[in-house]
C-alpha positions in Angstrom: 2.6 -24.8 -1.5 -0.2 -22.9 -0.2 -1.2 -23.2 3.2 -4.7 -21.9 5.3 -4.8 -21.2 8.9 -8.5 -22.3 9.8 -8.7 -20.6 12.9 -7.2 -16.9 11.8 -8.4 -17.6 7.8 -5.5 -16.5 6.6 -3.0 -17.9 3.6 0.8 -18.3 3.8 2.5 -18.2 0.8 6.4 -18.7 -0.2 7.0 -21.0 2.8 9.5 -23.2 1.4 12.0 -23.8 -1.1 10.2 -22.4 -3.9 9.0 -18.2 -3.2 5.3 -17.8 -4.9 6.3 -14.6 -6.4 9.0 -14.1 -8.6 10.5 -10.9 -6.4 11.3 -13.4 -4.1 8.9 -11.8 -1.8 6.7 -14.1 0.7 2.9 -12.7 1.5 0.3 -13.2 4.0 -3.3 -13.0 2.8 -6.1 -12.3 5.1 -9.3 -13.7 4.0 -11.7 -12.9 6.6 -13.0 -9.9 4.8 -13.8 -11.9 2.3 -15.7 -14.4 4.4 -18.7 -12.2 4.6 -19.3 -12.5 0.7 -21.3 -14.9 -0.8 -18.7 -16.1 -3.3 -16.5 -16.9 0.1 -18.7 -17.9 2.3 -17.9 -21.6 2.1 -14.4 -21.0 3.5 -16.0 -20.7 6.9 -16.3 -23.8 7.0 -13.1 -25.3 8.3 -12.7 -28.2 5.9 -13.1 -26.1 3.2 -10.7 -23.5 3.7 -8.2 -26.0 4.6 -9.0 -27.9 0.9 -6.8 -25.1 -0.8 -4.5 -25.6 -3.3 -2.9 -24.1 -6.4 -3.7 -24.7 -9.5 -1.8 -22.7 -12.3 -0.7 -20.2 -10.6 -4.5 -19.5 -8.6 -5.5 -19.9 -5.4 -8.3 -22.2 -5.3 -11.1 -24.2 -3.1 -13.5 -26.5 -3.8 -12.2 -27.9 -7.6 -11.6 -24.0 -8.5 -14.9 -22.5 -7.9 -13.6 -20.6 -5.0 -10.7 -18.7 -6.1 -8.0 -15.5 -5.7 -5.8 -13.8 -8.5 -2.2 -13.6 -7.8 -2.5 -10.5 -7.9 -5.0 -10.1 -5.4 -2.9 -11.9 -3.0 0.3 -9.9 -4.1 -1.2 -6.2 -4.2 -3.3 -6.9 -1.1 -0.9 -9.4 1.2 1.5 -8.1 3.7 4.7 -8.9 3.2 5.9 -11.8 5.5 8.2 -11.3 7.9 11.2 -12.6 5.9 11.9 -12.3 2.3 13.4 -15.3 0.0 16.5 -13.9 -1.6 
């Protein structure tokens, strides 16, 4: 389950039972350098970015026209603060 933070814009993944990535790793993705590109720009609004969900594997908003790559998220997320063994 994927969940946004509206007021920091930020996605938590691997909070669970299930990790997201299979290293068993747990990432958080900032998204407010994103926010200032058109393609992104919807997730200011607070609804929006708290509409996310995944959907084969991928991030997505708005029925999948807003989304990020697992990798993206992997390559460019900081590791969480504890790791799912």
């Amino acid at each position: 389950m994927a969940a946004a933070c509206a007021r920091c814009r930020t996605i938590c993944f691997g909070r669970g039972s299930t990790p997201r990535f299979n290293t068993g790793e747990e990432r958080v993705y900032d998204c407010k350098p994103l926010l200032s590109r058109s393609g992104f720009a919807a997730l200011k609004d607070t609804e929006v970015c708290n509409s996310v969900y995944i959907d084969y594997g991928v991030t997505v908003w708005c029925d999948g026209e807003i989304d990020i790559s697992p990798n993206e998220l992997y390559t460019n997320g900081a590791k969480a603060d504890k790791d799912i063994a």
